[in-house]
C-alpha positions in Angstrom: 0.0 0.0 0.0 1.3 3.4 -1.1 1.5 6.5 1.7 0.4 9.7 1.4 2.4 12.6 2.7 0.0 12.9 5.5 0.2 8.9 6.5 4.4 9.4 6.4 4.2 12.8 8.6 2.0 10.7 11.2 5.0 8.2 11.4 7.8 10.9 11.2 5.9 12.4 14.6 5.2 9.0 15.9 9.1 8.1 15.7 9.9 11.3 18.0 8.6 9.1 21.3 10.6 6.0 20.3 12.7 4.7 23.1 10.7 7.3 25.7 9.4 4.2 28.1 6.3 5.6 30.6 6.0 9.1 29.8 2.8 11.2 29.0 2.8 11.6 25.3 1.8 15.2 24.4 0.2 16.6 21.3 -1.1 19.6 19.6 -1.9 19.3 16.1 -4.0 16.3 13.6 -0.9 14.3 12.8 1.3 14.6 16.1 -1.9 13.2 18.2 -2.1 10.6 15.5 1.9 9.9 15.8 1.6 9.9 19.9 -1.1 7.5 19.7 0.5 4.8 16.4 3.8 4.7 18.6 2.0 3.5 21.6 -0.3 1.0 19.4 2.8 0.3 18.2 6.7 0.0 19.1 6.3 2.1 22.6 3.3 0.3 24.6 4.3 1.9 28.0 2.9 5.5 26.6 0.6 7.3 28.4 -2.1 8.9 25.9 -4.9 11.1 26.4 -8.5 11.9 24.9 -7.1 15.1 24.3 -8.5 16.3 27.5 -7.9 14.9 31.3 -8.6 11.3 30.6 -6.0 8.9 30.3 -7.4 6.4 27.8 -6.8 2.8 28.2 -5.9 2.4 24.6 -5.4 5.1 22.3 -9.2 6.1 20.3 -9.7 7.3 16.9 -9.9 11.1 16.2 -12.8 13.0 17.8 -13.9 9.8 19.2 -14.7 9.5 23.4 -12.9 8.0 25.6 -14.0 4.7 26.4 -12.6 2.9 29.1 -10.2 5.2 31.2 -7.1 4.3 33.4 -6.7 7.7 35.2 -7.5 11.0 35.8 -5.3 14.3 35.3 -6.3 17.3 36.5 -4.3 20.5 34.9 -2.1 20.0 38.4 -1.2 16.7 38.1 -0.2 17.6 34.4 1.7 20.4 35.7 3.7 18.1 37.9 4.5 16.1 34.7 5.8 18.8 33.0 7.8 20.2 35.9 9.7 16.9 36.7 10.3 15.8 33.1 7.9 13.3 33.2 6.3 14.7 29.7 7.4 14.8 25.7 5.1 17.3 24.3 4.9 17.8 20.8 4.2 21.6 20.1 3.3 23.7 17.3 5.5 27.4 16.3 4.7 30.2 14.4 8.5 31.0 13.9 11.1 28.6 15.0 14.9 29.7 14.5 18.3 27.7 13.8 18.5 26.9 18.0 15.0 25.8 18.2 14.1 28.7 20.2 10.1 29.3 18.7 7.2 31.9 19.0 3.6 31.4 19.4 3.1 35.2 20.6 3.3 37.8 18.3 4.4 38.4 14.9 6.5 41.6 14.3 7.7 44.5 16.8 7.0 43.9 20.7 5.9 47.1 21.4 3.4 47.2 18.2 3.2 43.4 16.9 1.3 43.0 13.0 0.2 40.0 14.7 -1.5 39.0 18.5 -1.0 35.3 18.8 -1.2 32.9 22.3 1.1 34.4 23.9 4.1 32.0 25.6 1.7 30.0 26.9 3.3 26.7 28.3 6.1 27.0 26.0 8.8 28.2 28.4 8.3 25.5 31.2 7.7 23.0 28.6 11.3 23.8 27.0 13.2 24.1 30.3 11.3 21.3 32.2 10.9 18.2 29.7 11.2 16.7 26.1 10.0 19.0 23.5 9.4 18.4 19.7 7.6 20.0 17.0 5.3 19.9 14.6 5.1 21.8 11.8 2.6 21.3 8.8 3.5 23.9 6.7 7.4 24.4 5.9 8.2 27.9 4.6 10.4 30.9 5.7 7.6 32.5 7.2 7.8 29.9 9.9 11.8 29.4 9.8 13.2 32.5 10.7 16.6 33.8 11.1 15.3 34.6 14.5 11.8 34.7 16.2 10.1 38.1 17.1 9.5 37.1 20.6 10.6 33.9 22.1 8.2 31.5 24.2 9.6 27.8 23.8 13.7 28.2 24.6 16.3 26.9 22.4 19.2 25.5 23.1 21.7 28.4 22.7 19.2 30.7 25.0 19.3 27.9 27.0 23.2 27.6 27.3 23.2 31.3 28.2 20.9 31.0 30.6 22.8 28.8 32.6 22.5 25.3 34.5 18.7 26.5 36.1 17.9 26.4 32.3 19.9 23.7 30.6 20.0 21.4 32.6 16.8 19.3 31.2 16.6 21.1 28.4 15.8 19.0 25.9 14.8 19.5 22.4 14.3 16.2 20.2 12.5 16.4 17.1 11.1 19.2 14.2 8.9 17.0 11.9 7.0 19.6 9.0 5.4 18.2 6.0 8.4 18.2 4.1 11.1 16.6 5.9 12.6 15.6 10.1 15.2 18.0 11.7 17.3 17.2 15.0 19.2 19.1 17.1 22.0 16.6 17.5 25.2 19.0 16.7 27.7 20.6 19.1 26.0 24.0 19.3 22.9 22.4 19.1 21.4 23.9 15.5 19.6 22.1 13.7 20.1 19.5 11.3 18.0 17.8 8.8 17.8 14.2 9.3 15.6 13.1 6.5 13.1 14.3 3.9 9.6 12.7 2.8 9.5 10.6 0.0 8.5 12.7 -3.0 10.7 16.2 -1.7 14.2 16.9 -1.9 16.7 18.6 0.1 16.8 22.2 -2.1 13.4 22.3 -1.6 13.3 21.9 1.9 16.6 24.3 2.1 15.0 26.6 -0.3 11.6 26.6 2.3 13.8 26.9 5.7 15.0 31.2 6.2 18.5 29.9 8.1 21.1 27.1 6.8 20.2 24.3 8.8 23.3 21.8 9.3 23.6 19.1 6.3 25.7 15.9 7.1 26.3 14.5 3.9 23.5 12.5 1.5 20.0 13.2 3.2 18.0 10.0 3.8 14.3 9.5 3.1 11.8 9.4 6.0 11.2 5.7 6.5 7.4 4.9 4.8 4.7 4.0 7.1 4.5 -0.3 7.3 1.4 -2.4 6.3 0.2 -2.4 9.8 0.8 1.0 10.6 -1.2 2.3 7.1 -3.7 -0.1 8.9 -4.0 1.3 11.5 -3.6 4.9 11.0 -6.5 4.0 8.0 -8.6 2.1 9.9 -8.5 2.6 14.0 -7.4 5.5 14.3 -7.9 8.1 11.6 -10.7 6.5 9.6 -12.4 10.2 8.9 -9.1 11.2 6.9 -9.1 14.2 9.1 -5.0 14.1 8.5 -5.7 14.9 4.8 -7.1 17.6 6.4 -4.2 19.1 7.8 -1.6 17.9 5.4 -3.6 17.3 1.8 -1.9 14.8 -0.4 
């Protein structure tokens, strides 16, 4: 079975919680809740997921679909203690996200006068200096990769490094999946580096989309395609609306 773009972004996000063991998965957008909930259905079983509310479900449910059978309760403070002791990988979204992952989801243009009023920071700060962060990005362009953000909310890692132990010390930024391609952070500065890109784009298009000069180690692989049994259950049991068409259209 052939894989849209949507079907191999839902694996790219899935793929940031590999290895993560018991820890609340996280998500804010269509294909990161989809990716949190395939990698527990799939290689990380000890995931905790969500209805996308306070329920903790006892196996991840389709899109927009109740909760069913529960296995806990989190109020906003429990999550809070999540977040605070690292027991959390949240998957966010940014409206401008730089070279050092440092990212804005407050306001577009000067402080003082912004163009744009967005969130505001939000849980961004805590969620950078406190625990795992990746993001999620479904629409690559240089409106959204900066050469630097107009206010920062999630930290990145050379903020972070100025900042000082308090800040650094769990600071923790994993994964930047977009529609195109997968960046890391794994370099000595800690820019960014593209890891792969999706079948069917190439790597002057995604440099060409991105407003900084992410690192580039050599040939570029493609993003690993989705298996049988993940189509199947991305199609089937979890998504079977399409809604990730939605969000990423093939």
């Amino acid at each position: 079975m052939s894989a849209t773009r949507a079907e191999v972004c839902v694996v790219a996000c899935a793929e940031a919680w590999r290895g993560d063991g018991e820890i609340l998965a996280a998500a804010m957008g269509t294909c990161s809740v989809l990716g949190a909930r395939l990698a527990r259905l799939t290689f990380a079983p000890d995931l905790l997921t969500t209805d996308g509310g306070a329920l903790l479900t006892a196996e991840p449910v389709p899109l927009g679909a109740p909760a069913g059978p529960a296995e806990g309760w989190l109020p906003f403070r429990d999550h809070l203690w999540l977040v605070q002791n690292g027991r959390r990988h949240v998957m966010m979204g940014a409206s401008q996200i730089d070279r050092y992952g440092n990212t804005n989801i407050s306001a577009i243009g000067d402080r003082a006068r912004p163009a744009s009023q967005l969130l505001g920071v939000r849980g961004a700060p805590g969620n950078t200096i406190c625990n795992p962060t990746s993001y999620w990005i479904p629409r690559h362009s240089r409106r959204v990769f900066v050469p630097e953000v107009d206010v920062v909310s999630g930290v990145g890692a050379d903020r972070a490094a100025e900042l000082g132990p308090a800040a650094s010390r769990f600071h923790d930024l994993r994964r930047v999946v977009t529609d195109l391609g997968v960046f890391d952070f794994g370099t000595p500065d800690g820019a960014m580096r593209l890891v792969s890109v999706h079948p069917g784009a190439e790597v002057d298009q995604v440099l060409a989309a991105t407003g900084f000069d992410p690192v580039v180690d050599g040939d570029v692989p493609e993003t690993r395609q989705p298996t049988g049994e993940e189509l199947r259950l991305i199609r089937e049991r979890l998504d079977p609306r399409g809604l990730r068409d939605r969000e990423v259209p093939a």
